[in-house]
N, C-alpha and C positions, 0 to 999 in steps of 0.2 A: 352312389350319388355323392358327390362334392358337399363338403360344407356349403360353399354360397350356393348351391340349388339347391340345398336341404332348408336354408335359411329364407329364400325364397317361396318355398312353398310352403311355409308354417303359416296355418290358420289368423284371423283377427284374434282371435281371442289368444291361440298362442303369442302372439306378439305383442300382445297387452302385457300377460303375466311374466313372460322373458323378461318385457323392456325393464318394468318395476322392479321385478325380484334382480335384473342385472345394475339398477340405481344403485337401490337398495345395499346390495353383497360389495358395490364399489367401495358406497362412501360407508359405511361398515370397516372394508378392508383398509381404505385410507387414514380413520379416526384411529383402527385399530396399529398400523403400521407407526403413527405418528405419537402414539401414546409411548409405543414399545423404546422405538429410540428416543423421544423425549425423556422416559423415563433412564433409561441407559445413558444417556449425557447428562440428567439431572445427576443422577447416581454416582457417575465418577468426576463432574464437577463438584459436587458438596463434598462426597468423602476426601478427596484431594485436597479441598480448602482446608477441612478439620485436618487431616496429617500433615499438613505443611504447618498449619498453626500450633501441633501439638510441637513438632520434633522441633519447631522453633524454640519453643518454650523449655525440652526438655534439655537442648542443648545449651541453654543460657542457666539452668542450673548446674552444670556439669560445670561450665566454667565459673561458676561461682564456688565449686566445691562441695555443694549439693549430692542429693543421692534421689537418683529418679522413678516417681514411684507411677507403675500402669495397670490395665485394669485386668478383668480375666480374658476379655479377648482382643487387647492388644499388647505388644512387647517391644520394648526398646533396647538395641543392641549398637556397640560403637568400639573402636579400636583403643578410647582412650581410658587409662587408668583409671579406675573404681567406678567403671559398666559394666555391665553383664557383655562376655564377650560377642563379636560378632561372628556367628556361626558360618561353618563353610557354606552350604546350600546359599546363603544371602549375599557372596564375595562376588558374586556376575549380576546384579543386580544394575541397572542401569540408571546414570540419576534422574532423579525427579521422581513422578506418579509411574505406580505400573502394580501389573497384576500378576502373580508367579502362584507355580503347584510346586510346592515341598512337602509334599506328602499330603498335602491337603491345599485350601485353594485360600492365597491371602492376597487382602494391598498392601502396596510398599511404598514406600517413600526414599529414598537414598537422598544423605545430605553429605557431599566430599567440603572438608573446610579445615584448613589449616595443618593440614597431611594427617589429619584423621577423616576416618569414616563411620556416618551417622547413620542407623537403619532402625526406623519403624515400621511395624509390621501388623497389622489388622484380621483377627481371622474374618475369612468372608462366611462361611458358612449358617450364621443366624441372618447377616444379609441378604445368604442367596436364599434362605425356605420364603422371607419375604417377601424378594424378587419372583421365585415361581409364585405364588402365591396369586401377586401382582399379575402376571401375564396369563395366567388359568383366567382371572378376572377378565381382561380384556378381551381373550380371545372368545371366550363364554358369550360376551357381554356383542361380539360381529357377529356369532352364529347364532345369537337371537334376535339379531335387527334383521340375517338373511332369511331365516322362518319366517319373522314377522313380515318381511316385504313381497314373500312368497302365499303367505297368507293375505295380505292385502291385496297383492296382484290377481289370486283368485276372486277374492268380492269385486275387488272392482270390476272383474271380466262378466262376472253374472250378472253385473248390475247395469252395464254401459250393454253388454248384448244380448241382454232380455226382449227390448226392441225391433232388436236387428235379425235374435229367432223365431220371433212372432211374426217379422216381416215376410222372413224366408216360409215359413209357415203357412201365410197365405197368399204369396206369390205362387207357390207350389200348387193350391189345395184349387187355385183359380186357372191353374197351365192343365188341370187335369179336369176340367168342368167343360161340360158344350155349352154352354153360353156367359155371357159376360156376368161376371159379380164383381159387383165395386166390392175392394179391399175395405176392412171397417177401419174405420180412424184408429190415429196413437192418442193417447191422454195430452202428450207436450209436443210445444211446438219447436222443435228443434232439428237439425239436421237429417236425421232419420225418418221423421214425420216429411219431411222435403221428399227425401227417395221415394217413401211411402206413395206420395202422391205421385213421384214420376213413374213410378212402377203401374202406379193406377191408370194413368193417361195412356203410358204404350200400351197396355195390354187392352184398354177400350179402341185403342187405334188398331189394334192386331185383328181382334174381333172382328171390327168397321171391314177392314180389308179382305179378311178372310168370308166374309158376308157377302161382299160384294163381288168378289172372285165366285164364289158358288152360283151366285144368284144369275151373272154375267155368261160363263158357261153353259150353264142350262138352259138361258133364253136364246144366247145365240146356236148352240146347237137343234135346239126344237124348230127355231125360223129358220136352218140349214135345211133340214130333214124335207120339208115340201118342195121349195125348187127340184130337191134331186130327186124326188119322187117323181115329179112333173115331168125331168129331163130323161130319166130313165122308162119311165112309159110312153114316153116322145121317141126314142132310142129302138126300143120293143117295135113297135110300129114299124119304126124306118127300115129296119131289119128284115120284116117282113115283107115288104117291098120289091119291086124290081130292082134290081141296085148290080152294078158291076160288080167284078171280084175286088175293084182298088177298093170300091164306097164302100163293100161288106168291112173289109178289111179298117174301113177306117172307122167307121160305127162301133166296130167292135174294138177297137182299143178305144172310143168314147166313152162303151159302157163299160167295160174295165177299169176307167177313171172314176164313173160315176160310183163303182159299187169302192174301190177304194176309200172314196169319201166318205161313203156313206159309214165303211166302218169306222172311217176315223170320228163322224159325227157319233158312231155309237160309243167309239169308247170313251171320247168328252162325257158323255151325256154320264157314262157306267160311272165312270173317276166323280164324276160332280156327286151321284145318287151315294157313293162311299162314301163322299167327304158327309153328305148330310146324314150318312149312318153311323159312322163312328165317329161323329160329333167335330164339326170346326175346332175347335177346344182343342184338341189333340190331333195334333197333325200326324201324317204317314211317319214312321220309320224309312228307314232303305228296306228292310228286312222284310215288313209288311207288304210294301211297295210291289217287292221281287216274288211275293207268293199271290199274287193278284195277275201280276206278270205270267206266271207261271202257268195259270191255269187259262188266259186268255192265249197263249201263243205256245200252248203242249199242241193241240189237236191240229192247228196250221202245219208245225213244223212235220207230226205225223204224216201231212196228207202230202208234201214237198219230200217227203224219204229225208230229214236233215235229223241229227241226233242235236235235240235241244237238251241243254245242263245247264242246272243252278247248283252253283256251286258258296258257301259262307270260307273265304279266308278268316279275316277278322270281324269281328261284328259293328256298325257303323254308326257310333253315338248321334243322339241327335232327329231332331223331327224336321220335316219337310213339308211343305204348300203339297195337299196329293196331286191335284191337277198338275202344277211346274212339277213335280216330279216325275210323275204319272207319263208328262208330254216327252221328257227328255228320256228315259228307261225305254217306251214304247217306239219312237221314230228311231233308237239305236238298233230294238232288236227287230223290228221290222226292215230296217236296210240289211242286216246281217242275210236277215234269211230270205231277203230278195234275190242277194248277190249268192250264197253258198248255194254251190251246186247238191245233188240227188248224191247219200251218200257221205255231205259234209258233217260235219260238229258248228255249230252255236253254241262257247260258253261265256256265261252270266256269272260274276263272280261280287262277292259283296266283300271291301275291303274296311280296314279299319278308317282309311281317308274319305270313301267312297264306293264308287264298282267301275266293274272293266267290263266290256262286252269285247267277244273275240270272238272269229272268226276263223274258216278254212276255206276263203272265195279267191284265192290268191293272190292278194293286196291290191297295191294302189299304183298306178301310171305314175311315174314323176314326172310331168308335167301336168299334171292335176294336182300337185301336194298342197301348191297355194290357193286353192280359188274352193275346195270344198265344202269351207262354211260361208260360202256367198250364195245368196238370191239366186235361183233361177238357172245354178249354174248345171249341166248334165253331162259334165267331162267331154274330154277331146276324141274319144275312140269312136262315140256313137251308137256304141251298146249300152248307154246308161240307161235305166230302169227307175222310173217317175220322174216329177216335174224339177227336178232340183230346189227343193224346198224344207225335205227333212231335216237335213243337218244345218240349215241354216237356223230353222227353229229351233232345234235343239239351240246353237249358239248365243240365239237374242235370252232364250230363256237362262243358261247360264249366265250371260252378263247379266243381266236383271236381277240373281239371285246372288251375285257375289262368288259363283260355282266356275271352274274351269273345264275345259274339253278340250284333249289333246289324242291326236290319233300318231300311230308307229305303224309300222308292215312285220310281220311277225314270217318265218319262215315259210309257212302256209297258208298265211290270210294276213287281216288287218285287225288292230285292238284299238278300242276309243276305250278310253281311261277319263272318266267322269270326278273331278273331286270337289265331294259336299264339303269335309271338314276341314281346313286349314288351319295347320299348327307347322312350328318352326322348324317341324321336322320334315315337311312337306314341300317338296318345291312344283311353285303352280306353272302347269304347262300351259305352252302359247298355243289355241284356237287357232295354230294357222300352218302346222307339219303337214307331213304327206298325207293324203286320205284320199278316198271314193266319191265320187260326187252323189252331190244330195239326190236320195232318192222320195 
């Protein structure tokens, strides 16, 4: 991982105490940088003043005839008679201010005048233990403002997202309840207390929704259920009838629709009686979804000779409407195993993005690649199998959910590749490739 996507995904609370304690160690390292060479230009401005003023002075005794007297740690040496003389180590000296190591570490001063030369000489040594001295201080003095802004930036984090984990706290404790609990209030009114309440409002609108989706399913599948009882006992009759071989024939793909229906009326009704069992509150998984799946469409595939697999690639974060899910899982592996012949594979696979349903019915006509998620459509061959209506529902229900559906022709059959989760690593396929017509 890159610094800026390591930097990117640091927590609020890491980027509280970062940003501080990075103030903080700034302006620390600035005050302490500014002292250092301040002190360093202070240090060789004054001592330079003092030995240009000294050697001024001792040079104006010398020409008076004088005798020049220095302390213990400085020395005065010059070419002209009755000085101490000027030692070789000092003969490269260069005029004016400067710092030499002759054996040990001095200032100098060089004065050339009148074809003599003037050298003062300063040991530095009781300067320099002051100088470190000086800079242990400083530097002491940045790595306690960096603790300290490290210490502050932790309180501050505790204190600014004490709120914000109490918030998370009961966001969570209400995404995991089957019914609506208002959030309880913050003490202050402040920004947080704002989410607080937006977090209240969607999740009573989530509820609202998810209520009325249950509630809506159930009644429309229960009012479904008597028609088709009515048309299928209408059907039974007609059957029994005199009827040519066309009208047997055609009663009986009737009642093959009818009982179609009927299971799809039962498996609304089944998905709704789940949702009211493991509570609106927590919606499906993929994971749960496909062991439901599982058990409703093992004994079909049994009775068709087709080898039905579920299979977990990666596991599929994230909860799901049961119904929209339920709708779009089921009219997938029902076309599957409408189309795969006696003999074939059905496999179900649950990815990290989503799931794949695949097949081994032998793909898809191209010239049906465009029209598969449309209304009503039953491909151009004329061996399509239902009313061209499954994949279209699948399709509405994917836009509606923000969810993509895209199909390919796989060697052997066809794959629809369903994806719940969208991340940048994902790219959403277009509802409109080669495919089977709706069955």
């Amino acid at each position: 991982m890159s610094i800026r996507q390591r930097l990117r995904s640091l927590t609020l609370g890491e980027r509280i105490v970062g940003s501080l304690f990075g103030l903080t160690v700034a302006m620390a390292g600035f005050y302490t940088l500014t002292l250092h060479y301040g002190f360093a230009w202070t240090e060789h401005t004054l001592v330079a003043d003092l030995m240009k003023s000294q050697i001024e002075a001792d040079i104006r005794i010398l020409e008076k005839g004088g005798r020049v007297e220095t302390s213990d740690d400085m020395s005065f040496f010059s070419t002209r008679e009755g000085s101490q003389p000027l030692p070789t180590v000092f003969e490269s000296l260069p005029p004016g201010f400067s710092e030499t190591d002759a054996g040990s570490f001095y200032f100098a001063w060089r004065e050339d005048r009148g074809g003599e030369t003037y050298v003062l000489v300063k040991d530095k040594e009781a300067f320099a233990k002051q100088e470190t001295a000086w800079h242990v201080l400083v530097y002491l003095s940045g790595l306690l403002a960096g603790l300290t802004g490290l210490i502050a930036g932790g309180a501050l984090y505790r204190r600014i997202m004490a709120p914000v984990s109490r918030l998370a706290d009961e966001v969570t404790a209400a995404g995991l309840s089957d019914t609506y609990r208002p959030l309880e209030p913050l003490p202050k009114r402040d920004d947080v207390t704002r989410l607080a309440e937006c977090c209240d409002r969607t999740l009573l609108r989530l509820y609202s929704a998810l209520e009325r989706e249950k509630a809506f399913t159930g009644d429309v599948s229960h009012e479904l259920r008597t028609p088709l009882t009515t048309i299928s006992g209408s059907l039974e009759l007609l059957a029994d009838s005199s009827l040519t071989d066309r009208q047997r024939r055609q009663v009986a793909r009737a009642q093959r629709a009818v009982d179609d229906m009927s299971q799809l009326v039962e498996d609304f009704l089944q998905f709704s009686r789940d949702a009211a069992d493991t509570g609106l509150g927590s919606p499906d998984t993929a994971a749960d979804m496909l062991l439901r799946m599982k058990e409703i469409w093992l004994p079909e595939a049994e009775r068709k000779g087709v080898t039905l697999t579920f299979r977990r690639e990666a596991p599929c974060r994230g909860c799901f409407s049961p119904v929209l899910l339920a709708t779009v899982v089921n009219n997938l592996i029902r076309n599957a195993l409408a189309y795969t012949p006696q003999g074939g594979i059905v496999t179900v696979t649950e990815k990290s993005s989503g799931l794949t349903v695949e097949d081994t019915a032998g793909g898809i006509a191209p010239e049906d690649a465009a029209h598969i998620f449309e209304s009503w459509y039953r491909g151009s061959t004329g061996k399509t199998k239902g009313y061209g209506l499954g994949l279209s529902i699948v399709a509405r229900v994917c836009r509606r959910c923000k969810w993509t559906i895209g199909h390919a022709n796989t060697e052997l059959g066809s794959r629809f590749d369903v994806t719940l989760v969208t991340s940048s690593a994902d790219s959403a396929a277009d509802p409109a490739p080669a495919g089977k017509a709706a069955g």
